[in-house]
C-alpha positions in Angstrom: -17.2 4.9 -11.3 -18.9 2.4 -9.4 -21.0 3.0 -6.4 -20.3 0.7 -2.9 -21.6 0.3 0.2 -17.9 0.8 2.3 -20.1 0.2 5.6 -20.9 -3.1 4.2 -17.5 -4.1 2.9 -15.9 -3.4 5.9 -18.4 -5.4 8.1 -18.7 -8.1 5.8 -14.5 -8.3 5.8 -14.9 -8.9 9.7 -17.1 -11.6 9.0 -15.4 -13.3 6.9 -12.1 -12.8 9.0 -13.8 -14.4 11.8 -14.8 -17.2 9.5 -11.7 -17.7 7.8 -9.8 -18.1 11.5 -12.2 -20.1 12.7 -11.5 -22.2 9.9 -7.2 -22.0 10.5 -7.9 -22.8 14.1 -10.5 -26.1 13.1 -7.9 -27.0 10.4 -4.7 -26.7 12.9 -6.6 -29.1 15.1 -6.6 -31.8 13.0 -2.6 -31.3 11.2 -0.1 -33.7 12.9 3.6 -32.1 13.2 4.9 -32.7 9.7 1.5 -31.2 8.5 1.8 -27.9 11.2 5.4 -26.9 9.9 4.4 -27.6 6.1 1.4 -24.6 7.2 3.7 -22.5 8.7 6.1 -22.4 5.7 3.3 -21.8 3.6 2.3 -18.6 5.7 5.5 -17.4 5.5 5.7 -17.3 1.8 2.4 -15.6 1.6 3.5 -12.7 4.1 6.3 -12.4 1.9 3.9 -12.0 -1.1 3.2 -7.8 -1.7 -0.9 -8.6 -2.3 -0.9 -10.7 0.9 0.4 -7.9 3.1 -2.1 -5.8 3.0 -4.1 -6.1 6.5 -7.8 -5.6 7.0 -7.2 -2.5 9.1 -5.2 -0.7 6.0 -8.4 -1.7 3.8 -10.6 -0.5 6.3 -8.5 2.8 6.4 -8.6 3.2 2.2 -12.3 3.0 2.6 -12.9 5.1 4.9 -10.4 8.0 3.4 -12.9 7.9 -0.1 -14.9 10.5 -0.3 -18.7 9.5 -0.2 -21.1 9.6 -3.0 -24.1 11.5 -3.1 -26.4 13.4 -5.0 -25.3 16.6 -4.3 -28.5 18.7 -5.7 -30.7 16.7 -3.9 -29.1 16.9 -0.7 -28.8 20.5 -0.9 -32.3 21.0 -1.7 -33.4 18.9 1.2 -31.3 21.2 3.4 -32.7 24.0 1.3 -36.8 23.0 2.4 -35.3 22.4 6.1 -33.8 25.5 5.9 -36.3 27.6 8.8 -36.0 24.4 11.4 -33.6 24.4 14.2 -31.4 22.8 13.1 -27.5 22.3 14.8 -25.9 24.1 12.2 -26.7 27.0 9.4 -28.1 25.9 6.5 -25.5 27.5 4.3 -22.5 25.8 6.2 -24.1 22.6 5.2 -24.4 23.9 1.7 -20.6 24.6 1.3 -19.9 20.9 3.2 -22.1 18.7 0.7 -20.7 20.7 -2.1 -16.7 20.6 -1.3 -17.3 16.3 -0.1 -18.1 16.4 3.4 -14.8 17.8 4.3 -16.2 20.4 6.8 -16.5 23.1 3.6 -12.7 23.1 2.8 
């Protein structure tokens, strides 16, 4: 299994999807006619292509719906020596959320 930074993916895919429009739009700019409806053809076959029609948002979603990866000891046994502060919720209930993946201990 590899580890990734999702965070990072996701911002870095905005980026990039800025850059790549910015791009289209500087590149549209300079097509005559001819040039614009050879584009658009070419756009429509690549919607029409399965590993084109996946948008940002779906990816986004994929990432977010993995579950994230931790040490699992050494979270618990932080909780464990901040176990007498105040803290917002029982040290136990924390416990049993790290240990089932964050899924609020189900």
């Amino acid at each position: 299994m590899r580890l990734i930074d999702a965070d990072k993916i996701k911002s870095n895919m905005k980026k990039e999807e800025q850059k790549d429009i910015e791009n289209f739009m500087s590149l549209c700019t300079r097509l005559n006619e001819k040039g614009l409806k050879r584009l658009l053809e070419y756009m429509e076959m690549l919607v029409r292509m399965p590993e084109y029609r996946k948008s940002d948002e779906e990816i986004s979603s994929l990432l977010d719906k993995q579950p994230t990866a931790y040490d699992m000891d050494k979270v618990c046994r932080k909780i464990n020596e901040n176990k007498d502060m105040d803290n917002i919720i029982d040290a136990d209930l924390a416990i049993k959320i790290v240990k089932s993946g964050g899924t609020n201990g189900h």
